[in-house]
C-alpha positions in Angstrom: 19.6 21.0 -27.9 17.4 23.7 -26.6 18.1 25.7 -23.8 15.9 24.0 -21.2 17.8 20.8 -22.3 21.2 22.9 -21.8 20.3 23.4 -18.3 19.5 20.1 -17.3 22.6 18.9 -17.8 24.2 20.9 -16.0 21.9 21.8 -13.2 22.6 20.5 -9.6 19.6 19.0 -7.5 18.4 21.3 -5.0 19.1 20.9 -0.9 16.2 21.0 1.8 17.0 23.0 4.1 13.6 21.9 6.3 15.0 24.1 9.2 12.7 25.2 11.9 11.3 28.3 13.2 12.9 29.7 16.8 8.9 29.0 18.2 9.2 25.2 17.7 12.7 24.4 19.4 11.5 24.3 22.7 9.3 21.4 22.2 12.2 19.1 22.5 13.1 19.9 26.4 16.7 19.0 28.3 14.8 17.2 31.0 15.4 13.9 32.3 14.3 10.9 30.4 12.4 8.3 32.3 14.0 5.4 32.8 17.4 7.2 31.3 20.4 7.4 34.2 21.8 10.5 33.2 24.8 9.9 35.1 26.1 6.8 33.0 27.2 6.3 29.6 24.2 6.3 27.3 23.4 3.2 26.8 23.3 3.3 22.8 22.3 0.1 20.8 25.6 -0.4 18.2 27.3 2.1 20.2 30.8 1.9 18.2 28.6 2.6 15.2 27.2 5.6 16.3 30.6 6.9 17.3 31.4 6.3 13.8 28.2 8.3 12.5 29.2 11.5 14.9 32.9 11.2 13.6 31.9 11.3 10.0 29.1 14.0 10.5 31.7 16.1 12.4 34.1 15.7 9.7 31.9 17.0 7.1 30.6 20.4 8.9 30.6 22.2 5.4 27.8 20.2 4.0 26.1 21.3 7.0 25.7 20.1 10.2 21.5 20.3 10.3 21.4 17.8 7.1 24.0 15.8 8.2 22.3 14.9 11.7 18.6 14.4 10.0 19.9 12.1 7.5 22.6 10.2 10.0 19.5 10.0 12.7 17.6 8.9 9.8 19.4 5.8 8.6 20.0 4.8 11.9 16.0 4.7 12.7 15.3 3.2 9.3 17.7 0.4 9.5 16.5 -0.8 12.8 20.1 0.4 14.4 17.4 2.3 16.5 14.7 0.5 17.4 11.3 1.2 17.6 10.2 2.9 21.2 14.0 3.6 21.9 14.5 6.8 24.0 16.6 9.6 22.2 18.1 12.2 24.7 18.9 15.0 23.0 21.7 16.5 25.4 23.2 12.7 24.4 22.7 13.0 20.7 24.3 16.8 20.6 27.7 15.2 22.6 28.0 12.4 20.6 28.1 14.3 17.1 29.3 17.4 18.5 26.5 19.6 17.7 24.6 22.3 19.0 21.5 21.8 21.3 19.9 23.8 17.9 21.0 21.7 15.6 19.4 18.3 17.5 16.4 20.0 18.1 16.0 21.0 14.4 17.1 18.0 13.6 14.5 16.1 15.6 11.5 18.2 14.3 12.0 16.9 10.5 12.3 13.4 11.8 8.9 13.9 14.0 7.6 15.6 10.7 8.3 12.0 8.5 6.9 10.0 11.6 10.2 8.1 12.6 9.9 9.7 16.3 7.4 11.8 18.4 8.2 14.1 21.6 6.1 14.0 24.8 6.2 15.9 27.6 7.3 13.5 30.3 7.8 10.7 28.0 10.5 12.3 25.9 11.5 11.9 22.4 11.3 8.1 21.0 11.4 6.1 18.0 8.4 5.2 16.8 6.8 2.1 15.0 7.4 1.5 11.4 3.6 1.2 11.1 4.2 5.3 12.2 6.5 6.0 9.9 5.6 8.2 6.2 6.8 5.5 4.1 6.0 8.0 1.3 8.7 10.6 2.1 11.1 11.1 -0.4 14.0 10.7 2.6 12.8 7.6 4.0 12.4 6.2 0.4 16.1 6.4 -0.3 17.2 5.6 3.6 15.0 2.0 2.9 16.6 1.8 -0.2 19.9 1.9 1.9 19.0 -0.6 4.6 18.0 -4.2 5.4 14.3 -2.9 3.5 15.8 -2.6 0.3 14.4 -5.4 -1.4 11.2 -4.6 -0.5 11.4 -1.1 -0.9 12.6 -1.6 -4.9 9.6 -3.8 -5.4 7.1 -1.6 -3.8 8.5 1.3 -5.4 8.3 0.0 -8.5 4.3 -1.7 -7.8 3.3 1.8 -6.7 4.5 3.3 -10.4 2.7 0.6 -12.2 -0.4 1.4 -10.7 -0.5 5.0 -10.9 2.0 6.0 -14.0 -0.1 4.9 -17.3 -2.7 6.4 -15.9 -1.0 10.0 -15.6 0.2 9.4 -18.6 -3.2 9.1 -20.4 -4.6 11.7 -18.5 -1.6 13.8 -19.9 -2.3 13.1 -23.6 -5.4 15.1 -22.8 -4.2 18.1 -22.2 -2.6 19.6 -25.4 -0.3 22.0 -23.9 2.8 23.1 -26.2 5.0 23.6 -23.3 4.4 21.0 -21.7 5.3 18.8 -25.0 8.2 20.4 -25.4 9.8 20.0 -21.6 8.8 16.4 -22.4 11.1 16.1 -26.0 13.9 17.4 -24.2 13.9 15.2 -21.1 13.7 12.4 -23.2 16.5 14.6 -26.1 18.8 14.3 -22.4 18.6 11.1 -21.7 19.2 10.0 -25.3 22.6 12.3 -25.6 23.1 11.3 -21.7 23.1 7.1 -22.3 25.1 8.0 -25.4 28.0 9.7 -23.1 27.7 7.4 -20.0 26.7 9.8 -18.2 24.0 8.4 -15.4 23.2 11.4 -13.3 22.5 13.3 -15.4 20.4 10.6 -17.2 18.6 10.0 -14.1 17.9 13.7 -13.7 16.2 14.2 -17.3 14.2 10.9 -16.2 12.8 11.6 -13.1 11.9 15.3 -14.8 10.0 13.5 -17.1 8.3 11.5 -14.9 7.3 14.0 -12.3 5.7 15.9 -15.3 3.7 14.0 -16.5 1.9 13.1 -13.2 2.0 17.0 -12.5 0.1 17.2 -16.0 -2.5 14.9 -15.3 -4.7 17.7 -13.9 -5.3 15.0 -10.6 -3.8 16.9 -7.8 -3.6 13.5 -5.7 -1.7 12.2 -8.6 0.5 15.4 -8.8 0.9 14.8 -5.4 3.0 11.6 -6.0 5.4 13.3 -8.0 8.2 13.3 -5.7 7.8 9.6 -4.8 8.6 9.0 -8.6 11.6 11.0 -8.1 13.1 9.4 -5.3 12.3 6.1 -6.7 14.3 7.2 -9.7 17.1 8.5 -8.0 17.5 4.8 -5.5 16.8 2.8 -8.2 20.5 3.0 -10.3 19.7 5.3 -12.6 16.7 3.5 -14.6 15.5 4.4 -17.2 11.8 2.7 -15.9 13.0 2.6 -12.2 12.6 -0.9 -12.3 15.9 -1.7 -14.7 19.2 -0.1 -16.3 18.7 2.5 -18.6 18.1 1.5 -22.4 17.8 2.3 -25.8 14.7 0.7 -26.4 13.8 2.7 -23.3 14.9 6.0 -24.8 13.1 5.0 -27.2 9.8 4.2 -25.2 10.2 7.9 -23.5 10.1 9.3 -27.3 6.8 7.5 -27.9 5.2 8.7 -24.6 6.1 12.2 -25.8 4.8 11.4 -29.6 1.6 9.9 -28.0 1.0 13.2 -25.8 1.9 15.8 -28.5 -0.8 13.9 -31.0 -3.6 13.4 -28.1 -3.4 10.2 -28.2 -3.9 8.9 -24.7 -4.2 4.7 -25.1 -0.8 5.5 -26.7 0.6 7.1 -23.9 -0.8 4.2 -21.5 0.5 1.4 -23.2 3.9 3.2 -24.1 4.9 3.9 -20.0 3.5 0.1 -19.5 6.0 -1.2 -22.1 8.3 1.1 -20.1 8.0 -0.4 -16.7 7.2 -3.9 -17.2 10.6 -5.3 -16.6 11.2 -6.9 -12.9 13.0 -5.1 -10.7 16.8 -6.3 -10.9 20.0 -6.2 -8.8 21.7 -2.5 -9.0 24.6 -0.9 -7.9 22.9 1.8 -6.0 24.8 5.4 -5.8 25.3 7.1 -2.4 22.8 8.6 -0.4 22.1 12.4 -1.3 23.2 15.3 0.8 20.2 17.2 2.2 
């Protein structure tokens, strides 16, 4: 196994940080909320549930408190727990999860960033419409994947790379690039020794690598663009080896032909290989857990 290969499988997925600059934090203000009396309890929809959120994000403070919050805020929005136009009061949010006024206005900024809320002066911060909402994000991906959406979001996911994967991979079999073979023989060399041992994450790993290379080969930019979808879809959809089913020999086996059909410049090959490769239905999965941000 090469070293590249080595390294895969053992490398940990990076964390996004996505923190904020000291400039932006006072865009979320303290001020009253209309139509928010400050002096009663906050009127939360599925308020034992959010107790239970601020209890489990304070108990895991070393994980930090910033990721925790965006991805607990995040879930809730997504799975309708928060409703669209719902007010959020950040002096509310910070006392309920025990955080700093910081930390929720960090916090607040990613989520306005993906489209789930906006902040208005004299409206306040509020959830916004799913129609609003960057469906694309890589976070929102795996929180639909989570929720009530997550039919739909397997069988979008999956529609989206059948439009737009044999295509990158025939525009990758154009480009002759030794490197570029190579990372792709040991993705496919990690998943092969990883299905062997069981081993899923890592699996999953080598095979959203693969994935996100070849559309980052494809010399489209809008298609290398749309590499991170492919991950995320990878990493919700149970370890797949297509992201539409469990992983495979036969699709091992598929990967190695994509690679062989690359390396020769062979680009129908390529096509028709990753179509063969994600032509199976999207089926019933034991998803794994969330990831940390």
């Amino acid at each position: 196994m090469s070293t590249l290969a080595h390294t895969m499988m053992t490398a940990a997925r990076p964390a996004d940080s996505g923190l904020t600059g000291p400039g932006e934090l006072d865009r979320y203000s303290y001020a009253e909320t209309p139509g928010v009396d400050r002096g009663a309890s906050p009127a939360w929809d599925g308020d034992a549930e959010l107790s239970r959120a601020g209890r489990r994000a304070a108990g895991s403070r070393g994980r930090g408190l910033h990721g925790q919050l965006v991805q607990q805020l995040g879930q809730m929005i997504v799975s309708g727990d928060l409703g669209a136009d719902r007010p959020l009061v950040p002096e509310e949010i910070g006392q309920r999860f025990e955080v700093s006024r910081t930390v929720v206005r960090e916090s607040l900024r990613v989520l306005e960033a993906k489209g789930l809320v906006s902040a208005r002066p004299n409206v306040g911060t509020r959830v916004r419409p799913v129609s609003d909402w960057n469906l694309l994000d890589p976070d929102i991906i795996e929180w639909r994947a989570f929720g009530p959406q997550r039919d739909d979001q397997r069988r979008e996911l999956c529609e989206l790379r059948w439009t737009i994967e044999p295509l990158a991979a025939r525009l990758a079999a154009g480009h002759g690039r030794e490197d570029v073979q190579q990372r792709l023989a040991d993705m496919a060399e990690i998943m092969g020794h990883a299905l062997a041992q069981g081993d899923s994450l890592t699996f999953t790993r080598a095979d959203a690598e693969f994935h996100s290379l070849l559309l980052q080969v494809a010399g489209n930019r809008m298609l290398e663009h749309l590499s991170g979808i492919v991950s995320a879809a990878l990493h919700v959809s149970g370890a797949s080896a297509g992201g539409c089913d469990r992983p495979t020999e036969a699709g091992v086996g598929l990967h190695l032909r994509i690679v062989d059909a690359v390396a020769s410049g062979d680009p129908g090959g390529a096509e028709a290989a990753m179509r063969q490769l994600l032509v199976a239905r999207p089926t019933e999965v034991d998803l794994p857990a969330p990831r940390e941000h």
